[in-house]
N, C-alpha and C positions, 0 to 999 in steps of 0.2 A: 483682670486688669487689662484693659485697654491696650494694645498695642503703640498705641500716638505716646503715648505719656510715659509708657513702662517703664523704659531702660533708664530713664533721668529720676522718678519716683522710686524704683530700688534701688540706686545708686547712693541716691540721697538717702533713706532708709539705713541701708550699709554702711553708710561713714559712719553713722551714731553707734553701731555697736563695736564696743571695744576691744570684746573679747576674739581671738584666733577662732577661737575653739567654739564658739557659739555662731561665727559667719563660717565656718565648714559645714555645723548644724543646717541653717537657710540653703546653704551653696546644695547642699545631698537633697533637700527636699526640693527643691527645684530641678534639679537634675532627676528626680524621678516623677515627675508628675505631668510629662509628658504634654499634650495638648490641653490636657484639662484645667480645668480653672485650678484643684488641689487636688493633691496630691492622694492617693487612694495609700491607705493601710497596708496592706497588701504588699506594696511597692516600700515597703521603710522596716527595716530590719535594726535595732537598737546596738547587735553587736558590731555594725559597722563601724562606731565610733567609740569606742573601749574606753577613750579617753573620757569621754562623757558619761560615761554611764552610770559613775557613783551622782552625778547630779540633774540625771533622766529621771520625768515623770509622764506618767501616759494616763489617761481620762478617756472613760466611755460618757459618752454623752447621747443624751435621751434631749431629743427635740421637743416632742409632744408635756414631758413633766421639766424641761429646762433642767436637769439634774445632771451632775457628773458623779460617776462615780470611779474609783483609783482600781487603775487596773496595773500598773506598774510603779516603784519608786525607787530610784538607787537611794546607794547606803546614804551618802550624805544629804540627801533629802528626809530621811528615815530617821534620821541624828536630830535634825532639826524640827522637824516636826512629826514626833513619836509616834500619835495616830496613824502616819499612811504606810497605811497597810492593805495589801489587796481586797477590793471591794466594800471596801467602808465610803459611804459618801462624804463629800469634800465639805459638807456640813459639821462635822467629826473631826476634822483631819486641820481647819482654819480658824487662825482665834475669831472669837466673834464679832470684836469690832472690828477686823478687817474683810467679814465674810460678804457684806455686800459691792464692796468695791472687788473683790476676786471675782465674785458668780458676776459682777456686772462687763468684766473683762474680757474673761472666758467667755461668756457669753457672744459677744460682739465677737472677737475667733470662729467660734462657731456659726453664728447665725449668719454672718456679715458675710461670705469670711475674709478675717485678716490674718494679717501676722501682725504679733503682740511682740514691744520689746519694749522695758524697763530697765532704771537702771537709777541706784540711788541708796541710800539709806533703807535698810530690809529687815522687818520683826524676827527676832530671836527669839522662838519658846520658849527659852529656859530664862529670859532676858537678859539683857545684855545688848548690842547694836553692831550692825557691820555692814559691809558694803556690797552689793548685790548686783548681778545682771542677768536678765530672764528674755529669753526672746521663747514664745509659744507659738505653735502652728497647727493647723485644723488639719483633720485627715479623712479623706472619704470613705466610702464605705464602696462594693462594686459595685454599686446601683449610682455614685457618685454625688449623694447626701455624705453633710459631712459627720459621724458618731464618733469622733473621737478626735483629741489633740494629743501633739509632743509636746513636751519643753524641757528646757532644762536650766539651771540656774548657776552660775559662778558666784559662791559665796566667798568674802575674804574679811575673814571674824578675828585676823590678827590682829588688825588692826583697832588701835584702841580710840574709839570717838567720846567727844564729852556727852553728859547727860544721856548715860546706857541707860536702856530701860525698855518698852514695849513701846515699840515704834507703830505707825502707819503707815498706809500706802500711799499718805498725801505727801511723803518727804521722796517717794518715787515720781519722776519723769517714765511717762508713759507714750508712747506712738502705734501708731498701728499705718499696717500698709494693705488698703485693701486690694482683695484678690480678683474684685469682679468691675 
């Protein structure tokens, strides 16, 4: 990210997410990623933020085959979508009519890179519907390619919305803030 523009472009960014606990998420990846455009792996330790961690998910990402595959999932990630489980691809792990809009997200994370943040109406496996906020972030690798992203997600499924059922990703507001 540019230095001219930054500080008003993450500003603006950060007012849209809601959650505490998800701009401490951004605030620690940025505090460790030094001069570099992002932030290296290496540099992000998950038990830093305990509080997040039932709704921490980590992805190796393969540039050359576009592929992620789950290398970490807290429990409440695990609850909701039963497949992710370590090393299964995100193919497995996403219903299928939402898996082109995930890989096409992630993606642009990765490739771009940004930071990803959602926030809206979010699919329920089991169906059902609830409200949801995800901000995902790319992470390098020591060569400073990026193989892998965080994220984590604040689900709140108390809440009872009309017409439960298997949502999409189109009832989510999407943004991204690029990195470069």
């Amino acid at each position: 990210m540019s230095s001219q523009n930054a500080a008003p472009r993450l500003q603006s960014f950060l007012a849209a997410v809601r959650s505490p606990r998800l701009k401490q998420l951004i605030a620690y990846w940025f505090d460790r990623r030094s001069e570099a455009a992002v932030t290296k792996r290496s540099a992000i330790d998950p038990l830093d933020f305990p509080a997040l961690l039932p709704r921490i998910f980590l992805y190796d990402y393969d540039p050359v085959a576009r592929r992620f595959v789950l290398r970490l999932a807290g429990e409440e990630i695990r609850n909701l979508l039963p497949n992710s489980t370590p090393g299964t691809p995100i193919e497995q792990i996403m219903p299928a009519a939402e898996l082109d809009n995930v890989l096409a997200r992630y993606g642009r994370v990765c490739e771009e890179p940004a930071i990803m943040h959602a926030a809206g109406r979010v699919f329920l496996k089991l169906g059902g519907s609830g409200v949801g906020e995800r901000v995902v972030l790319p992470l390098a690798g020591e060569d400073g390619k990026v193989r892998q992203m965080i994220g984590a997600t604040i689900y709140d499924i108390d809440r009872a919305l009309p017409d439960a059922g298997i949502l999409d990703h189109g009832e989510v507001a999407v943004s991204f803030l690029p990195l470069t």
